[in-house]
Every structure is written in structure tokens, then in C-alpha cells.
N, C-alpha and C positions, 0 to 999 in steps of 0.2 A: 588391533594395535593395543597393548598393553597398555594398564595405564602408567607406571615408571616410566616405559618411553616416552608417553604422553609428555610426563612431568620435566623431563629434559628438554622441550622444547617451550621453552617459556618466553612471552612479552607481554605487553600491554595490549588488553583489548576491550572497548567498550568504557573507559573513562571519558574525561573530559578529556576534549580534542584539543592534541597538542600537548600535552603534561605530560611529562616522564616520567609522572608518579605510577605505578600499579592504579590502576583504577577498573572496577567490573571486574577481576581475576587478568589473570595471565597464562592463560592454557596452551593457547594454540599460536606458532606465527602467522599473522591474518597483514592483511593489505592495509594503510592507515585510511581516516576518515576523507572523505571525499566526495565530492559531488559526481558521479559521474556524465561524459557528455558524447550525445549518440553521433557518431558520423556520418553514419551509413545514410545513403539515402533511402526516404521510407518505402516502402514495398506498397504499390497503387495499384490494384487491379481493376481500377473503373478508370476508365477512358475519361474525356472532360465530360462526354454526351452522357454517361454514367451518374455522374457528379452531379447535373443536372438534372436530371431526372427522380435519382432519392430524393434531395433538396426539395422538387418540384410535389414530391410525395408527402415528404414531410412536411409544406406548408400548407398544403390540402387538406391535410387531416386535422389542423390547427385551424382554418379556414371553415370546411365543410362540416368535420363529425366533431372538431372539439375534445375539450379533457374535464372528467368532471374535477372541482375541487370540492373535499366534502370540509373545507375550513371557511366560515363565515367572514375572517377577516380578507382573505385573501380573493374572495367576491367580489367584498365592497371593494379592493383595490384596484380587481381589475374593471370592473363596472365605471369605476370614476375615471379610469385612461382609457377609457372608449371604447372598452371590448364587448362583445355580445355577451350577455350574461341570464342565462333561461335556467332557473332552479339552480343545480349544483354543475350545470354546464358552461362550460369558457370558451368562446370561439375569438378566435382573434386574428386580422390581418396581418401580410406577411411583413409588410412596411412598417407595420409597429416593432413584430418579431426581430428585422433586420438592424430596425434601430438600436434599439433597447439593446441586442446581445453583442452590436458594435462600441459598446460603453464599456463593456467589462475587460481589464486587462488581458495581453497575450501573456504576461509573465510577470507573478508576483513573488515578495519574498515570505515567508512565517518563519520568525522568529521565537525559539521556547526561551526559558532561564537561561540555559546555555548559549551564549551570542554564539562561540564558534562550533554550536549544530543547528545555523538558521541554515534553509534552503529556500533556493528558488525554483521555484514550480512553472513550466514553459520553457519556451524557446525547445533547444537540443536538450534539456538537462530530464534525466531519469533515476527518479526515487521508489527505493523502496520500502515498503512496509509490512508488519509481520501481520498474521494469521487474525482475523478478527472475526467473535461472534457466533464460536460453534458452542452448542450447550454441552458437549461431551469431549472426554480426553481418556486419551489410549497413551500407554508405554509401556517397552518391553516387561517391566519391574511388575507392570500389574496383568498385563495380557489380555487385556478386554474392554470394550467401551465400558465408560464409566461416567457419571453424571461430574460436570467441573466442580473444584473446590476453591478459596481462595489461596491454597498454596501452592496450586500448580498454577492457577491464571499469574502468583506472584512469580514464577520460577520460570515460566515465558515471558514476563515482562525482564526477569535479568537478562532470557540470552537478547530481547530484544536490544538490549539496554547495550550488552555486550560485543555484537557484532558489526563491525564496521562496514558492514553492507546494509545493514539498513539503517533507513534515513530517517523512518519516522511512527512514530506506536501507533496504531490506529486504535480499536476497539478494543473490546475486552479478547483478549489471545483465548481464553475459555471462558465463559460464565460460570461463573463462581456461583452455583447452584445453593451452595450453605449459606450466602448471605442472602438475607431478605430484599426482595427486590425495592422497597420503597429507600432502600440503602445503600444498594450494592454499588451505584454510584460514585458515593461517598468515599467508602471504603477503598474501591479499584482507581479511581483519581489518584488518592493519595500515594498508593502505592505505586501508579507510573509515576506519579511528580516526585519521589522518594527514590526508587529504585532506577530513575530515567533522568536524564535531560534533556532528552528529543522534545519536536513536536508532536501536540497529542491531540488527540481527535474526543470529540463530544455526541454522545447520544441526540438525534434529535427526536425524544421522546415526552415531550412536553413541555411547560416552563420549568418545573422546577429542576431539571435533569441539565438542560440548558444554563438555565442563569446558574446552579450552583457550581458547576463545570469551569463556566466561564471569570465564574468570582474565584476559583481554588486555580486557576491560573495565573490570576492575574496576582492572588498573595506571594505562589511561587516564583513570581516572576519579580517582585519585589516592585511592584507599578503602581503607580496611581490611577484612576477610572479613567483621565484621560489620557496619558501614557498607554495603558491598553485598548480604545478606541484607537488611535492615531495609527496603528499597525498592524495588518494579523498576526496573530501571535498563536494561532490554533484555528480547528476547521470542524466541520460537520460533513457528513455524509447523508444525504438521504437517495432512499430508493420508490419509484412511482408503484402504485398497485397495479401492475400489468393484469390486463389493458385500459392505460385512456383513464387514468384516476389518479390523486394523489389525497392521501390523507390527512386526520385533522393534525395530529401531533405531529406528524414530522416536518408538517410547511409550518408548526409552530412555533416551531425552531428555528427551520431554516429562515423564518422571518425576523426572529429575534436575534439570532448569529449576525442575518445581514443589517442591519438596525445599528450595528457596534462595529460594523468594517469587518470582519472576520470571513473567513475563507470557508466557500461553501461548493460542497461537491453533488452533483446530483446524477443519481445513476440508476436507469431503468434497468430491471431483470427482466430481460424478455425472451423467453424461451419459445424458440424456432419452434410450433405443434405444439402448443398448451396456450399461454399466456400469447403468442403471437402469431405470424401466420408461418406456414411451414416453410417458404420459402425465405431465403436472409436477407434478399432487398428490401422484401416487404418486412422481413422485423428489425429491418435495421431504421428505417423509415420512421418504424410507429416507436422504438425508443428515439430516434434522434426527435419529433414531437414532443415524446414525455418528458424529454429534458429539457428542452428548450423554453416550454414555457415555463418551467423550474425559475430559469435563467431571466428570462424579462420579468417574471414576479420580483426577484431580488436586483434588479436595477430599475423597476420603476419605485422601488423601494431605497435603495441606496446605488444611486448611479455610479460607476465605477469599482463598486464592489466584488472582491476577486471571484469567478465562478470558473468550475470547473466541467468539463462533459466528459461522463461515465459510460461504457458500456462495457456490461454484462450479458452480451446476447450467445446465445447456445443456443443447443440442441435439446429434442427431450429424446431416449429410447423407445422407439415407437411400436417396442413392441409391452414394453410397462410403464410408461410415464416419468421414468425415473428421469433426473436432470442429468447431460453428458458433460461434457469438460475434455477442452485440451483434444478437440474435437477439429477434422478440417474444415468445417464448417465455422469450429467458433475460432480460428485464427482468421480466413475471410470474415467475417464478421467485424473482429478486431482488427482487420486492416481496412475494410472501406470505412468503419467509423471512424477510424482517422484521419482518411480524404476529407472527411465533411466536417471535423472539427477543425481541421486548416481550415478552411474554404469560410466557416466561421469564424475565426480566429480565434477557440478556446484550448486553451490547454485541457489536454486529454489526460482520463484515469481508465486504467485496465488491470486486469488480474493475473497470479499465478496461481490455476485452481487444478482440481481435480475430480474424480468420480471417486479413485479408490480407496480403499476401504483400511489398509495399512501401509504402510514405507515400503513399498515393494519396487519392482522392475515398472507395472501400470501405473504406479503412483509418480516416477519419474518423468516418464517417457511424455506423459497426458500434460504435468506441471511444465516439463523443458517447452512443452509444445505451445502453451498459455506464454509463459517467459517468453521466448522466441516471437509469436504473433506480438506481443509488446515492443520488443525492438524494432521489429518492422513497422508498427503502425505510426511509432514515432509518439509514444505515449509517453508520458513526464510524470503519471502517478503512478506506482504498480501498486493493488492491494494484495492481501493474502500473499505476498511473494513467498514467504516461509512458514510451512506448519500446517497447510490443511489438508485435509482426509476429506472423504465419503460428503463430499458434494457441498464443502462447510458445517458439516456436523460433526467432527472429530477435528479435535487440535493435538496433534503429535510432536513433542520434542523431540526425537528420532527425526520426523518428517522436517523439522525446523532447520537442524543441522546440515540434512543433508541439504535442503535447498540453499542453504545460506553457500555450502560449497560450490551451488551451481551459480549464483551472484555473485560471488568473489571472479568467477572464470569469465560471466559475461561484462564484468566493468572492469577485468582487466582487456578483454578482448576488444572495451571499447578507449584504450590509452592510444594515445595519436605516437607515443615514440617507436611501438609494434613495427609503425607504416615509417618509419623516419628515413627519408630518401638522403640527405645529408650525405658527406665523403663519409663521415664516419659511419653508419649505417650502411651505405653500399658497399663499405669494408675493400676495394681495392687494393688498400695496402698491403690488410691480411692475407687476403686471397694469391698476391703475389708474394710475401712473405712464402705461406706452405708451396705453393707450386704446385707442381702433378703428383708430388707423391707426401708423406705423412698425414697429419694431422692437425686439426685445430685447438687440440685439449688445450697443451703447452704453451700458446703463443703469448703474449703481452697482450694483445685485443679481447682476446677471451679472459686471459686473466682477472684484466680491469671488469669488465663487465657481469661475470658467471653469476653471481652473486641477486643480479636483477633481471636476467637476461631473459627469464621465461618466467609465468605463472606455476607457483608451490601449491600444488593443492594442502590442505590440511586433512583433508578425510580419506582421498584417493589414495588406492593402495597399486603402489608400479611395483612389488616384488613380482618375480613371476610366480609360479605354480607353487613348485617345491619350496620357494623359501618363506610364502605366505602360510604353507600348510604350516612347515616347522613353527612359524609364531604363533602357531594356533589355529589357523584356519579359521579366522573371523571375519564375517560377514559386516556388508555398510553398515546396516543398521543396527546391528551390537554397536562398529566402530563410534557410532552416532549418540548411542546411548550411554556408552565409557565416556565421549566428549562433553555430554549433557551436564552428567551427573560429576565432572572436574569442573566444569562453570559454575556450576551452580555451587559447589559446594566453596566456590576458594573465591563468591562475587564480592565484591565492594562498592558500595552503593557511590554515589558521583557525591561529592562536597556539597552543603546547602546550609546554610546560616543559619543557626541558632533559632535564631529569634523568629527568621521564616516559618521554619518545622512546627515551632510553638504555634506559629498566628494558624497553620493550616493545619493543626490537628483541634486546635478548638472553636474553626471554625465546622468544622467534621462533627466534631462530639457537641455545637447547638443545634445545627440539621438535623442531625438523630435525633436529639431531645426536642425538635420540633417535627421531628414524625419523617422527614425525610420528604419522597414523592409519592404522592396518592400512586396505590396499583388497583387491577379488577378482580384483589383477590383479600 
């Protein structure tokens, strides 16, 4: 697609929701901001006796063999609520487990700066979010993995910022390899609290990566310290050290997150033959464990505290060890982990991932297959939905676009007026209007309607053969790469107060002058 035609097809995408002003560029026609909400009912492959029996596995393993914690605070806490506590081991009964994980809401809201991009996480609602966390980035322009910098981690934060399919920034879209890590922090905050209005997500990589996160939210948020306790306003992520372990820093986050009311996600990587056991019941088992007691650590800590249940469970290649993706193994996976985080009442997070290696044909088909398992499992958080490669170690704007085209068709696929059984939708009238012979082009019903009546892809190309060659015979992911490179180049960052900008770059430039966060290097 050329980019002049590009250029004739302009609106608003990625501003502030609801302004008619241009905001984040105006490239492409896209769907407006939205919560989308799942209907379908979730796809169950475990019978109730199924249901019971994980469950039954996973309290066992909590019960019998334990999870180490190698964090001292979180010892002492479980030691003091009656848990078994032998060295850096935690065994803990089911009736504590049961309690404790029944504290934590089925559905909460996070609110950023932008009130109208707060979402609610739970229930039927399913959000998306972009690519987090690979240290390398690939695009066409450069043709090769290449270590992140911070102006392409900035240039994934516009389209994040940009596209009305996703709901919320997670991580760093790329690690910004040029900045110093005891600052890159610093630096990538400011530039999602600048270039963004979503919710934004926090390292739990120590205190100081934590509290400064949480302080540069709360200036952009224009709050006072108890204004931002009183609400999530932002969230954390952590993942268990598969198998049966969690870490100092990132429970010391996640301890400190939960401490302030803030939303906390915990999600085991446990791969099917590595990290887990080969078969899925049993690694679905030993992550629903590692999370779980994630989950009562931060409600015997702040009772009521939003928690979320993560899975991450795949496959490895067993004939190299490599990690798979988009795998039929990791869509079961992703669907009985959603049986049992009903059955718990947590709101579920899952991913759109992949194994390969550039924006190709494998790279769709693996991601649609990730995406897809999310719908079905009845998931409310989706990560990486947009932008990743080679197993989360390449972040592709190519790859970002294209996924976003595949988001825009599943949250149109999930609009209730598709299904609208109404006189007007079963169209009788029209239907008796044409009769046995013409057509429905002309009629008055189609008229009114043509306009909304189907899903516009922005990337899909419906010429056929001949008429796509005469435009060039350009491939998606050129398409992808012309669409990248008009975002980015025509973004506009979302409105933010003066006086905000100030308070959050000089609270940036005394962190730096005080050295940032300690690294091991």
C-alpha cells in the first residue's frame, strides 16, 4: 500500500479518548477506544472431576513439597500466619490458601492520568497489551537482530500509545540497551508517562525500581500519596523461578506494590520438559502453586489487594530445548488455567507469543493461536499481544502492526450488535423488499448501514492478484513497515500539564544524581 494512499485515509488514533483533536497521529481508520467484552463461553476441557483433581495437585504441592522463598521478609510473614517455614522453604495449608486467595477481588479498575483510559480488569472484559521485555529489535529498515536503543523502545511506546486496541503499556516494548541500567528506569517511565496515557506497569526489580515507578506515577497522575494508595493506579508483574521458587527482588516489589493497594500480577513460566513436568496437567499444577502462594503472600499483606493469575505454560522442543509458543499444547494449557482461575475467582493474564524469528506466515499463525487460547480461556489480561519475535527476544514494529490488525478483528468479532437478533437485524423487511431476484447493494437497509456494517481491516489487502501486483506487489509486512514508519513519524504525544512535565523530569534528573538503582555490574 503506498504511502499517499496511506495518507488519504486519515482519523484520530491513539489520543486522548473521546477528543476530536488529532492526537498520537492520524494514519490509519482504526476502531475507537474501548473496553472489549468476551461472550463466548470459555472453552473447558476438564470435566468438574478434572477441575478437582489439578486443584487437588496444586494444594499438595503447597502442602507436601512447598516453594522456596529466597526473600527474608516474606518468611517472616509467612512464619507469623502459621505456615511451615524450614530454611528458605514455605509449606502452607489449603484452608489458609483458600482463604487468603478468597480476599482478593474478581474485578478491579486501574486508573492512569487519563481517567477515560481506566480499565477494568475481570469479569468478561479482555485487555490488551504491547510487547514487553525483549533486549533486541528487528525492522525491515535495519534487517537484523539488533541490541534495543532508547529510540526504538520510544517508537513502540507511540504505536502503543497509538492504537486503540491496546489497553495498557506493560514493560519496556525493547530494553533500551544504551541506557544504563541503574537508570533506564528512569528514563523509559518517563517516556511511557509522556508519550502515553495508559496504564503502566512497573519492574519488580528491587526497591528502588518499585518506589521510583510508583512515585513518577503518582506526579503524572497529579495525586497526593493518599489519593494514589486509595486506588490502583498501575501494576507489577512478577514471574516464579520455575520450579518451586521465588526470588528476593521481585517478592520485593511485589511486596511493596501490595503495601500501597496497587495491582499485582504473578505469573509462573513453566515450560512443559524443562522447568516443568512434560506433561500439561502436571505443569499446569505446579504453576497454578507458584502462583498462588504469590497470592496469599500479598493478602495476608494487604487483604483485598487486586491479584491477578498468570500463565505462561508451554512447551520446550524436545529435540533442542528451545521454548515453543502458540503451541496445541500451550492453548490447552491456557484453557484449563482458566478453569481453575474461575474455580478461584482470579482474574486471569495470558499472552500473545511466539517462537519466530521475523513477521512471517509462523509468526502469525503461532501468535493467532496464543490470541485465540486467550479468548477461549476467558482471560482479561493479554500480554505481549503486539510485537514479539523469537520467543520474547526480538520486539518488531512490523510484528506490532500486524498483530494489532489481528486485535482490532478479535474485539470487533467480540461486539454483541454482529449477533443482534432484533427486527432490524433479522432484516425481514429487506429480505422481502429484494425478493427472489436483484440485489441488496441499492436498498435503503444497506444504505443506512454499509458504512459500519463489517469490520475494515487497515493492513489487509482484498485486491485480488492482478490489481495488488499493479500497486506494487507489496507484501504485509513492508505494508506494516510504511504503516510504522507514518505513525511514528506524524505521533503527538497526549496533553499533560506543564507544571506535571516539570515536577517529572526533575524528579528523573535527582534519581540520576543520586545514582539511580544499584545494578551487579
Amino acid at each position: 500500500m503506498a504511502e499517499a494512499a496511506l495518507q488519504t485515509r486519515r482519523r484520530r488514533g491513539g489520543g486522548r479518548a473521546g477528543n476530536a483533536q488529532r492526537r498520537g497521529g492520524a494514519v490509519i481508520e482504526q476502531t475507537p477506544w474501548r473496553i472489549p467484552v468476551n461472550l463466548d463461553r470459555p472453552t473447558e476441557p476438564l470435566d468438574d472431576e478434572g477441575v478437582a483433581r489439578v486443584h487437588e495437585a496444586a494444594m499438595r504441592i503447597l502442602e507436601e513439597i512447598g516453594i522456596e522463598f529466597l526473600n527474608p521478609e516474606a518468611l517472616d510473614i509467612f512464619r507469623a500466619a502459621g505456615c511451615i517455614v524450614e530454611g528458605e522453604n514455605v509449606r502452607m495449608g489449603r484452608d489458609l490458601v483458600m482463604e487468603m486467595v478468597a480476599k482478593a477481588p474478581r474485578e478491579f479498575t486501574l486508573t492512569p492520568r487519563n481517567l477515560e483510559r481506566t480499565i477494568t480488569v475481570g469479569g468478561r472484559n479482555m485487555l490488551f497489551g504491547n510487547v514487553s521485555s525483549p533486549p533486541n529489535y528487528w525492522d525491515m529498515e535495519i534487517g537484523r537482530k539488533v541490541a534495543g536503543t532508547r529510540e526504538q523502545c520510544r517508537n513502540l511506546l507511540k504505536l502503543t500509545q497509538y492504537f486503540n486496541c491496546i489497553h495498557f503499556a506493560g514493560g519496556y516494548p525493547v530494553e533500551p540497551v544504551d541506557v544504563h541500567a541503574s537508570v533506564r528506569h528512569l528514563d523509559v517511565l518517563y517516556d511511557k508517562l509522556t508519550i502515553g496515557d495508559k496504564v503502566v506497569h512497573a519492574y519488580s526489580l528491587g526497591k528502588e525500581r518499585v518506589e521510583d515507578v510508583m512515585e513518577m506515577v503518582r506526579i503524572a497522575g497529579g495525586l497526593t500519596h493518599e489519593e494514589f494508595d486509595a486506588t490502583p493506579r498501575m501494576y507489577t508483574n512478577i514471574n516464579s523461578t520455575s520450579p518451586l521458587k521465588h526470588d528476593f527482588p521481585m517478592i520485593d516489589g511485589w511486596l511493596r506494590m501490595a503495601r500501597r493497594g496497587q495491582a499485582l500480577v504473578v505469573t509462573p513460566f513453566t515450560l512443559a520438559g524443562a522447568m516443568a513436568p512434560v506433561t500439561m496437567a502436571g505443569a499446569v499444577a505446579q504453576s497454578l502453586a507458584e502462583a498462588l502462594c504469590a497470592v496469599v503472600l500479598a493478602q495476608i499483606v494487604r487483604p483485598g489487594v487486586p491479584c491477578v493469575i498468570g500463565t505462561f505454560t508451554s512447551n520446550v522442543d524436545m529435540k533442542s530445548g528451545a521454548p515453543a509458543f502458540g503451541t496445541p499444547e500451550y492453548m490447552r494449557a491456557t484453557q484449563m488455567t482458566g478453569q481453575l482461575a474461575r474455580f478461584y475467582g482470579l482474574p486471569l493474564r495470558s499472552s500473545g507469543v511466539c517462537a519466530a524469528n521475523v513477521p512471517d506466515g509462523q509468526a502469525m499463525w503461532e501468535t493467532e493461536h496464543s490470541l485465540w487460547a486467550a479468548v477461549q480461556s476467558g482471560t482479561n489480561m493479554v500480554y505481549h499481544a503486539a510485537g514479539w519475535l523469537e520467543g520474547g527476544l526480538i520486539a518488531s514494529p512490523e510484528k506490532f502492526v500486524m498483530d494489532c490488525e489481528v486485535l482490532s478483528q478479535i474485539q470487533r468479532y467480540m461486539e454483541p450488535e454482529i449477533c443482534d437478533t432484533s427486527d432490524d437485524g433479522l432484516a425481514l423487511d429487506a429480505i422481502r423488499e429484494v425478493g427472489h431476484s436483484g440485489h441488496f447493494f441499492g436498498i435503503q437497509h444497506t444504505q443506512d448501514r454499509y458504512t459500519t456494517a463489517f469490520h475494515q481491516p487497515f493492513l489487509s489487502d482484498w485486491k485480488n492478484y492482478e490489481a495488488w501486483e499493479a500497486a506494487g506487489a507489496v507484501w504485509t509486512a513492508e505494508r506494516a513497515h510504511q504503516l510504522f514508519k507514518l505513525i511514528v513519524n506524524e505521533f503527538e504525544e497526549p496533553p499533560m500539564e506543564e507544571g506535571i512535565r516539570e515536577e517529572l523530569a526533575e524528579f528523573v534528573a535527582r534519581r540520576k544524581a543520586e545514582g539511580g538503582a544499584p545494578t551487579d555490574f
